[in-house]
C-alpha positions as CSV (number, residue, x, y, z in Angstrom):
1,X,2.6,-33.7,6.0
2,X,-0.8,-32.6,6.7
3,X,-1.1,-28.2,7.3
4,X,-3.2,-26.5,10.0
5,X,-3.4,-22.4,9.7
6,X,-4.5,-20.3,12.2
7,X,-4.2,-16.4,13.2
8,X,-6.2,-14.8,10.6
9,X,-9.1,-12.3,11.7
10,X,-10.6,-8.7,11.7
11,X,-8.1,-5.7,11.8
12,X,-7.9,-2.4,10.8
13,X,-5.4,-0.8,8.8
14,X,-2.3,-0.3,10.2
15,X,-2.0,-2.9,12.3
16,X,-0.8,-6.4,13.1
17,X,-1.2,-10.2,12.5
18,X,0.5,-13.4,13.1
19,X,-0.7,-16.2,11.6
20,X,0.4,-19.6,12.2
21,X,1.1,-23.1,10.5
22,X,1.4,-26.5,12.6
23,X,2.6,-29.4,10.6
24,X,2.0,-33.1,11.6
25,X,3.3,-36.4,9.8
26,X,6.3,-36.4,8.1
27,X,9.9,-34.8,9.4
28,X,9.0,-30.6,9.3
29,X,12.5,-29.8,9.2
30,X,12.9,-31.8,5.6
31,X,10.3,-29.2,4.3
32,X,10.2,-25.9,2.4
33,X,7.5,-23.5,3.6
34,X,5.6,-20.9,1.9
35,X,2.6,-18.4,2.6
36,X,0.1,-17.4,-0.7
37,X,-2.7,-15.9,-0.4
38,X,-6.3,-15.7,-2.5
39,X,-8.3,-12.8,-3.1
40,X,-12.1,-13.8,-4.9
41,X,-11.8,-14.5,-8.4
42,X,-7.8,-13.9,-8.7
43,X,-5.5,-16.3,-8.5
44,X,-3.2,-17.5,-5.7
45,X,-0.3,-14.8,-5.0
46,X,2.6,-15.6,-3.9
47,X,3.6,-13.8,-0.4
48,X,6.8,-15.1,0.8
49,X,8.5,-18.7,1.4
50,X,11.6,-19.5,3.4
51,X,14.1,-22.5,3.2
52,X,13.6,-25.9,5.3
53,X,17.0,-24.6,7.6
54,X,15.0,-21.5,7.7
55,X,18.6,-19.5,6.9
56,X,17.1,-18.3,3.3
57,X,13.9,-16.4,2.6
58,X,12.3,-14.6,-0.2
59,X,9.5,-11.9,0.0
60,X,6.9,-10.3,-2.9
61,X,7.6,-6.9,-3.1
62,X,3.9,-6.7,-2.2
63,X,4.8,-7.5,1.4
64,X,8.7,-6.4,1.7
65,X,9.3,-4.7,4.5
66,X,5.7,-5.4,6.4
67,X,5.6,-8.9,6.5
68,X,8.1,-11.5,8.3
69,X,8.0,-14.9,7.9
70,X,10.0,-17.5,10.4
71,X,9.8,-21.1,11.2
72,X,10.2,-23.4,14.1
73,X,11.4,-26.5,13.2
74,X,11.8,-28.0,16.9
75,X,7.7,-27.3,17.0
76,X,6.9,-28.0,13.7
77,X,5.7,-24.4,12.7
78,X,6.3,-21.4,10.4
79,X,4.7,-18.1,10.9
80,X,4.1,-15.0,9.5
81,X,3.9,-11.9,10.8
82,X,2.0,-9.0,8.8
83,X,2.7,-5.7,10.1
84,X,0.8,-2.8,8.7
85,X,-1.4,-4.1,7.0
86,X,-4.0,-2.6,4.6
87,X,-7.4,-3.5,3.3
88,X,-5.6,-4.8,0.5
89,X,-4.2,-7.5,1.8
90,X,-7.6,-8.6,2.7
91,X,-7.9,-12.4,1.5
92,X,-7.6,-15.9,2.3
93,X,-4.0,-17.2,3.4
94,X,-2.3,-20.2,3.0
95,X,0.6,-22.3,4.1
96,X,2.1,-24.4,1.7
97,X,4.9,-27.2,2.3
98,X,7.2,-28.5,-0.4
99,X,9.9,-31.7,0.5
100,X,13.2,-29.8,-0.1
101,X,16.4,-31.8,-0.5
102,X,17.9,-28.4,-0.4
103,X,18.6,-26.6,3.1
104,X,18.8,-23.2,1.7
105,X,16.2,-23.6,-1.7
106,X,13.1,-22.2,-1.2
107,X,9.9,-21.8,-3.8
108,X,7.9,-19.2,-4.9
109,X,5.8,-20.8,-7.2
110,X,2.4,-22.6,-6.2
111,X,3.1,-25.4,-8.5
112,X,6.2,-26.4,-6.1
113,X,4.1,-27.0,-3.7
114,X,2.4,-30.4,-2.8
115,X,0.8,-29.9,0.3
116,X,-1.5,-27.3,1.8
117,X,-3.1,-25.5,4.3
118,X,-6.7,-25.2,4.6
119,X,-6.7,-21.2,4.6
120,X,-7.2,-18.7,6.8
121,X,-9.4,-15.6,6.2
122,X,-7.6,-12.2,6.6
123,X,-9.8,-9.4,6.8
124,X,-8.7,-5.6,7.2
125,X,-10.9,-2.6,8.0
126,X,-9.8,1.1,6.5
């Protein structure tokens, strides 16, 4: 399955993004999702993932409560929406995909993942 991010930008605290993930190849719907994102020189965090039925989700307590993430499976897509935000979440965010024979397992380690976005940067303003 091959990953394509989109959304990120320039905003200032307090407000809102929604970043996007398109998947092409392979079935979406047989897939785990997750979002991680990469400050300079620290490693990849862990934001939030959500099963391949989309029925089971998990959040960092980072982002609990501000950010949302949902999935599409008929368009082959998994969002996330990142309400107010702060300048710490500034960073580069990716989508990650996993093959899940599980419809409610998700994964919130990077190693689980096998395939990935090319990032999107994420930039917020105080």
């Amino acid at each position: 399955v091959q990953l394509q991010a989109s959304g990120g930008g320039l905003v200032q605290a307090g407000g809102s993004l929604r970043l996007s993930c398109a998947a092409s190849g392979r079935s979406f719907g047989d897939y785990a999702m997750g979002w991680f994102r990469q400050r300079p020189g620290e490693e990849r965090e862990f934001l939030t993932a959500i099963s391949r039925s989309g029925r089971t989700t998990d959040y960092a307590d980072s982002v609990k409560g501000r950010f949302t993430i949902f999935r599409d499976n008929a368009k082959n897509t998994v969002s996330l929406q990142m309400n107010s935000l702060k300048p710490g979440d500034t960073a580069v965010y990716y989508c990650a995909a996993v093959y899940s024979g599980s419809y409610s397992t998700y994964y919130t380690s990077q190693y689980n993942y096998a395939y990935w976005g090319q990032g999107t940067q994420v930039t917020v303003s105080s």
